[in-house]
ChimeraX commands (.cxc) that place a marker at each C-alpha (Angstrom):
marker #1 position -12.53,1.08,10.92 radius 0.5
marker #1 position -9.72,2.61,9.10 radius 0.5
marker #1 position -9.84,6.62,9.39 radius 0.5
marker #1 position -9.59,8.27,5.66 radius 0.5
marker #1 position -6.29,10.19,5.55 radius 0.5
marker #1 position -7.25,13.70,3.57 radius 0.5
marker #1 position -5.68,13.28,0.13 radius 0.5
marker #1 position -4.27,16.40,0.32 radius 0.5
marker #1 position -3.05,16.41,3.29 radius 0.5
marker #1 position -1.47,12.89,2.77 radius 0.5
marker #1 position 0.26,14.44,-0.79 radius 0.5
marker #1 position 1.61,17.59,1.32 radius 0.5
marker #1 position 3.37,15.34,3.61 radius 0.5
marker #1 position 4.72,13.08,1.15 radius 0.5
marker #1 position 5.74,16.23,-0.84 radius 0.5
marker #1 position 7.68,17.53,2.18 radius 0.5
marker #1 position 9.23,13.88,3.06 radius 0.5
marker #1 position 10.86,14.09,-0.89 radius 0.5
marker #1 position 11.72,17.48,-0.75 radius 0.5
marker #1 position 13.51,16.57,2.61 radius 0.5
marker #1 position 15.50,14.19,1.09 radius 0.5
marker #1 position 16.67,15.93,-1.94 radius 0.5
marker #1 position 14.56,13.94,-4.32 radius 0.5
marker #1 position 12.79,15.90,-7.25 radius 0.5
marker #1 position 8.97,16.56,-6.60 radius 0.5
marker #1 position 7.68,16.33,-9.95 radius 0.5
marker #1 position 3.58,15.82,-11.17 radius 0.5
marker #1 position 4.36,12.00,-12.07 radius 0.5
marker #1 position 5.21,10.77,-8.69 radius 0.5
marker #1 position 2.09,13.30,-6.75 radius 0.5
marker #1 position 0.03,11.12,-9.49 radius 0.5
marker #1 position 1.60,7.52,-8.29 radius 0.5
marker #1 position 0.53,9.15,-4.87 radius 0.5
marker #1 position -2.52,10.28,-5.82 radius 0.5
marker #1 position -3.67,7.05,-7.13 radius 0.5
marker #1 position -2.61,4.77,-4.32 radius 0.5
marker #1 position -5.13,6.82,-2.16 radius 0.5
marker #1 position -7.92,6.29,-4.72 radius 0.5
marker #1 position -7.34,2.50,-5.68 radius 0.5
marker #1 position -7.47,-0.67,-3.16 radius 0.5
marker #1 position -4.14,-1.78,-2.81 radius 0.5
marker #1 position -3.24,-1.40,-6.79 radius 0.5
marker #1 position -0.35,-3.09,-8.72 radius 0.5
marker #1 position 1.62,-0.96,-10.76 radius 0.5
marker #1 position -0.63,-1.78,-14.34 radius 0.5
marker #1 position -3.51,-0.60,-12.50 radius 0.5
marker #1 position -1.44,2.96,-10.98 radius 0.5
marker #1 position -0.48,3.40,-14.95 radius 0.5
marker #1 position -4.44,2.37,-16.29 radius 0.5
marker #1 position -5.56,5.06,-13.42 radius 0.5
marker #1 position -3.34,8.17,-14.67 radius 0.5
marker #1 position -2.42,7.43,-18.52 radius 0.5
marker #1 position -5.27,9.81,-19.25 radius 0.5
marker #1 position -3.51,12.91,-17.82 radius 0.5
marker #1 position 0.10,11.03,-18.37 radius 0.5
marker #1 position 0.10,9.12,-21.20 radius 0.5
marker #1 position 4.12,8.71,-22.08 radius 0.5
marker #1 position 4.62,7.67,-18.09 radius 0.5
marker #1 position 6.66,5.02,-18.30 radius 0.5
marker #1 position 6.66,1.61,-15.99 radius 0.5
marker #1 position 10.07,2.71,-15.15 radius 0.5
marker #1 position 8.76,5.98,-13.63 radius 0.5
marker #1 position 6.42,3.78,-11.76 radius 0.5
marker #1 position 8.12,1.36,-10.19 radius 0.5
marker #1 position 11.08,4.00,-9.25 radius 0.5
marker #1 position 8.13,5.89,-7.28 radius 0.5
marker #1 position 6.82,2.66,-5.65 radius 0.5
marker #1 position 10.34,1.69,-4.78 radius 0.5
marker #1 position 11.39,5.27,-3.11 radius 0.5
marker #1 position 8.34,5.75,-1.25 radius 0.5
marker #1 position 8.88,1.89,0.17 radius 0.5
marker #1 position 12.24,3.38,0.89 radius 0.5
marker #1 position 11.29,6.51,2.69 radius 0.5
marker #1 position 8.45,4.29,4.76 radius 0.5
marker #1 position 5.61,5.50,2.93 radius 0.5
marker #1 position 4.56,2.32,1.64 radius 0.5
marker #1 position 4.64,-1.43,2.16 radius 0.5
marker #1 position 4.62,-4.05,-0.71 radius 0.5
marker #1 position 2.10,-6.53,-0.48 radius 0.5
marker #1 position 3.19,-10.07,-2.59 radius 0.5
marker #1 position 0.19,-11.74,-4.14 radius 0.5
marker #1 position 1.04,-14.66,-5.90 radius 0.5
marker #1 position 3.15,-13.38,-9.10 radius 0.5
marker #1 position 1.82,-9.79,-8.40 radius 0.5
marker #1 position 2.90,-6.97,-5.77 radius 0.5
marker #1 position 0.18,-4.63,-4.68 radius 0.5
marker #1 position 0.82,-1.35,-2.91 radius 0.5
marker #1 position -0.71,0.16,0.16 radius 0.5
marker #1 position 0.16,3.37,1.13 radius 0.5
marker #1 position -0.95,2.75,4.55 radius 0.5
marker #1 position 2.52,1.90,6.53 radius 0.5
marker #1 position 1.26,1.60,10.00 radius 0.5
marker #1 position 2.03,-2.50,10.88 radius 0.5
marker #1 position -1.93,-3.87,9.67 radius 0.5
marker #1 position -2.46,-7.27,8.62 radius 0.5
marker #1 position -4.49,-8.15,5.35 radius 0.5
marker #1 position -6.91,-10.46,4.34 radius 0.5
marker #1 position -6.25,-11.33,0.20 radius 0.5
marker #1 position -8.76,-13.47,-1.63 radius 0.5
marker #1 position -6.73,-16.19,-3.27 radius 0.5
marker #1 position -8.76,-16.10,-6.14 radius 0.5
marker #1 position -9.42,-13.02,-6.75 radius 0.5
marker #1 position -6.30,-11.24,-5.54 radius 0.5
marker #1 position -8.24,-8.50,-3.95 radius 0.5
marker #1 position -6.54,-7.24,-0.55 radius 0.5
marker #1 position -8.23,-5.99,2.32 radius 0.5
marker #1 position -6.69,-4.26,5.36 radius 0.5
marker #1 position -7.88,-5.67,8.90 radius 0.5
marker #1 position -8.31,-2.82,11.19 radius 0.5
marker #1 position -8.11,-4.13,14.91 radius 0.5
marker #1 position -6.50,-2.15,17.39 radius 0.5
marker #1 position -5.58,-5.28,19.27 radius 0.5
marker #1 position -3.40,-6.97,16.82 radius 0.5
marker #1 position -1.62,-3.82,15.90 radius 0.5
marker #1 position -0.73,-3.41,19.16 radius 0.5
marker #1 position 0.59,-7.16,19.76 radius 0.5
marker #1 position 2.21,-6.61,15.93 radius 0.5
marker #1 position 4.32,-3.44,17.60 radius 0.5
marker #1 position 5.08,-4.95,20.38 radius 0.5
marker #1 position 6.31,-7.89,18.99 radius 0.5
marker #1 position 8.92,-5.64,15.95 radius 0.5
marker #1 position 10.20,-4.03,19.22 radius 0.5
marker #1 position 10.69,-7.65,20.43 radius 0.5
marker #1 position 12.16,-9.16,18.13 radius 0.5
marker #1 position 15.52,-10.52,18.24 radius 0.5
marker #1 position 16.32,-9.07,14.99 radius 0.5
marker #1 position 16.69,-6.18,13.85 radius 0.5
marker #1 position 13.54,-6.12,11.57 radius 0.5
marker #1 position 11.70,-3.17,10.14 radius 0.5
marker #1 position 8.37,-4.71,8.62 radius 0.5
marker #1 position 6.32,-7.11,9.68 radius 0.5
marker #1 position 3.89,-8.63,7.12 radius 0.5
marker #1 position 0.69,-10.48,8.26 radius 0.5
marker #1 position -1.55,-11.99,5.65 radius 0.5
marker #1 position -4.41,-14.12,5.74 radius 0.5
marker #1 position -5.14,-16.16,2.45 radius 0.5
marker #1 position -8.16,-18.02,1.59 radius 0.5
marker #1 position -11.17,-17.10,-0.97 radius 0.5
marker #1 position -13.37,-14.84,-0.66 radius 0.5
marker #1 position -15.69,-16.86,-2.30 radius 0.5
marker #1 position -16.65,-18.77,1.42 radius 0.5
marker #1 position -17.16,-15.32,2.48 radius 0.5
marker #1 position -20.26,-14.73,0.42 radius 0.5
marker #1 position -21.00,-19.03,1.49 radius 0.5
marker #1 position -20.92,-17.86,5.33 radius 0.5
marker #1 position -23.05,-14.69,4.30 radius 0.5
marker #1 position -25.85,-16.20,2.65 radius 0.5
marker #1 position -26.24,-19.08,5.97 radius 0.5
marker link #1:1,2 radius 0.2
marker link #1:2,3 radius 0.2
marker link #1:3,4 radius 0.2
marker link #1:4,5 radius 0.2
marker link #1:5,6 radius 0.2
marker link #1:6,7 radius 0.2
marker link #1:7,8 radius 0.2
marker link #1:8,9 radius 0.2
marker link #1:9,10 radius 0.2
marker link #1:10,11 radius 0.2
marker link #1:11,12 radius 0.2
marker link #1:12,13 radius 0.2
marker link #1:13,14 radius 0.2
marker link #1:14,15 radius 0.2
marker link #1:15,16 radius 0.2
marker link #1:16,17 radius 0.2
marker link #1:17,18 radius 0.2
marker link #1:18,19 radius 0.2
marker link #1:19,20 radius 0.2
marker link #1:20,21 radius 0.2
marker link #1:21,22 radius 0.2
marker link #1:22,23 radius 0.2
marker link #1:23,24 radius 0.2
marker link #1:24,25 radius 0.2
marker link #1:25,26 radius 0.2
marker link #1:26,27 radius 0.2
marker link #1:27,28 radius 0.2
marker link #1:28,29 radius 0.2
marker link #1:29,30 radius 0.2
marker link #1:30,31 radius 0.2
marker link #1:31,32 radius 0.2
marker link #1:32,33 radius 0.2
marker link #1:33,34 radius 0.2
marker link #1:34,35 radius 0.2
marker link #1:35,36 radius 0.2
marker link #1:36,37 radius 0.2
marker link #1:37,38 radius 0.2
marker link #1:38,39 radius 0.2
marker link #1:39,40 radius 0.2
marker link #1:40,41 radius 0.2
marker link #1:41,42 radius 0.2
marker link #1:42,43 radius 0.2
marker link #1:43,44 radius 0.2
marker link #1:44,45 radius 0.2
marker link #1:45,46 radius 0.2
marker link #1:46,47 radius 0.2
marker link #1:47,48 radius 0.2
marker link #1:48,49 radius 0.2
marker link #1:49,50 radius 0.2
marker link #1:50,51 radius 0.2
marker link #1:51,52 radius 0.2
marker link #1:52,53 radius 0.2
marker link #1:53,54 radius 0.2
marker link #1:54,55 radius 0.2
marker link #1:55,56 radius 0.2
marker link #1:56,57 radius 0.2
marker link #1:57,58 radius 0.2
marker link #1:58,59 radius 0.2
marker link #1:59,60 radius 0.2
marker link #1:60,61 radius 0.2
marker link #1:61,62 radius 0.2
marker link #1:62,63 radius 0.2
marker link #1:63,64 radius 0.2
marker link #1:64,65 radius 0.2
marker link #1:65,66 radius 0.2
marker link #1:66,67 radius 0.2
marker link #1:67,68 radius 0.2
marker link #1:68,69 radius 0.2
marker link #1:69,70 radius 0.2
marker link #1:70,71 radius 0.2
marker link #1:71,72 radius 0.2
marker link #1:72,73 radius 0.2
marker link #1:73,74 radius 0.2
marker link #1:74,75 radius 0.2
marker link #1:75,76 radius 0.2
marker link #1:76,77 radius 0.2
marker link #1:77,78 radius 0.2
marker link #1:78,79 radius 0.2
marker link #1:79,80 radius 0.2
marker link #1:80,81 radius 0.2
marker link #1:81,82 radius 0.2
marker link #1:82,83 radius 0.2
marker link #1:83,84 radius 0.2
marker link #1:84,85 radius 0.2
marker link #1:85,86 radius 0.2
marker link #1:86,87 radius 0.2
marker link #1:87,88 radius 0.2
marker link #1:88,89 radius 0.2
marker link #1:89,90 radius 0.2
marker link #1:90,91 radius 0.2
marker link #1:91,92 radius 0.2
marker link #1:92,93 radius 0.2
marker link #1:93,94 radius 0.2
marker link #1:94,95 radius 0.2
marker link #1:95,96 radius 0.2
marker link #1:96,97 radius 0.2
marker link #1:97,98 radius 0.2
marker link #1:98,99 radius 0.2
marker link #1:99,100 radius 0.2
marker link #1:100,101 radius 0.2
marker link #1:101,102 radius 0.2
marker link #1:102,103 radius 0.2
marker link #1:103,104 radius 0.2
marker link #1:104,105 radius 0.2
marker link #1:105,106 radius 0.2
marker link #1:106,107 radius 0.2
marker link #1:107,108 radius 0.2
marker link #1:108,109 radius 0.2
marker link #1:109,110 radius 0.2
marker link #1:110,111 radius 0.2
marker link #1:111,112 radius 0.2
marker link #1:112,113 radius 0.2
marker link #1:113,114 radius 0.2
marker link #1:114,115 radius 0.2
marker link #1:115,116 radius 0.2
marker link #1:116,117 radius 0.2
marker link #1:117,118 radius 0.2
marker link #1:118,119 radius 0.2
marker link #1:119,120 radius 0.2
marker link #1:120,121 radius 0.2
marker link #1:121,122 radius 0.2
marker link #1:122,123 radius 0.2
marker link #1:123,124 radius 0.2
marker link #1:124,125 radius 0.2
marker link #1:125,126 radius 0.2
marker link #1:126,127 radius 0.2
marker link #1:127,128 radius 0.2
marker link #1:128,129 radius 0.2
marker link #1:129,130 radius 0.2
marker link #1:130,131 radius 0.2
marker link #1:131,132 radius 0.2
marker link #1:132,133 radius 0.2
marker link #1:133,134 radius 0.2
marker link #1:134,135 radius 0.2
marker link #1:135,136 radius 0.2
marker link #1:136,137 radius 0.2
marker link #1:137,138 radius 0.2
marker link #1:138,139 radius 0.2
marker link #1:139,140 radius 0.2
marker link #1:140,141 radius 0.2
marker link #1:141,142 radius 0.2
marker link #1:142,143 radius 0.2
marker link #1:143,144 radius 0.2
marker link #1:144,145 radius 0.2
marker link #1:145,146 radius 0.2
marker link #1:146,147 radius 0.2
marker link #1:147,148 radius 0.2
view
């Protein structure tokens, strides 16, 4: 099981990592943080849907530029679904289960494959710096397997 990062603790560090690196900490991007810890692996419509109530002129520009710096820094790793990216702020190598027809992502917490995962990046006879493993298949079987 995944352990809950505290929110605030996760915005302080993030808040120190931009700060670090000369980039502007302003309320827009701590709200692009702030909803990645409260939504399941959102796309950018749903991060805007989640704060337009206490943002309402953010842009999709503003958006995006947060999703794309905090990929850069290593906060977060881009998760293709079809025609969509969602966003999980959890960077630690995980694979995911996504439902192919609903798009909904889940993270699969096992210690085992993380480890092989690691071990296999430090491996590797490239240089890489992400590895993405994804299982696709509906969810739909799921509740077919549940109900035998």
């Amino acid at each position: 099981m995944q352990e809950k990062v505290n929110k605030e603790e996760k915005i302080e560090e993030i808040r120190d990592k931009l700060k670090e690196g000369n980039y502007k900490v302003t309320p827009q991007r701590i709200e692009v943080v702030g909803a990645l810890m409260e939504l399941n692996h959102p796309t950018a419509k749903d991060i805007q849907e989640y704060i337009e109530d206490r943002y309402p002129m953010i842009s999709p520009s503003t958006i995006y530029g947060t999703l794309d710096l905090l990929e850069e820094m290593g906060e977060l790793i881009p998760i293709q679904e079809g025609t969509e990216t969602r966003y999980d702020l959890s960077p630690d190598i995980h694979p995911h289960y996504i439902c192919s027809e609903t798009g909904e992502v889940r993270d699969i917490e096992d210690p085992d494959i993380k480890k092989k995962l690691r071990q296999l990046l430090k491996e590797s006879p490239v240089k890489a710096n992400r590895v993405e493993l994804n299982f696709y298949g509906s969810c739909k079987d799921e509740e077919i397997q549940d109900s035998q």
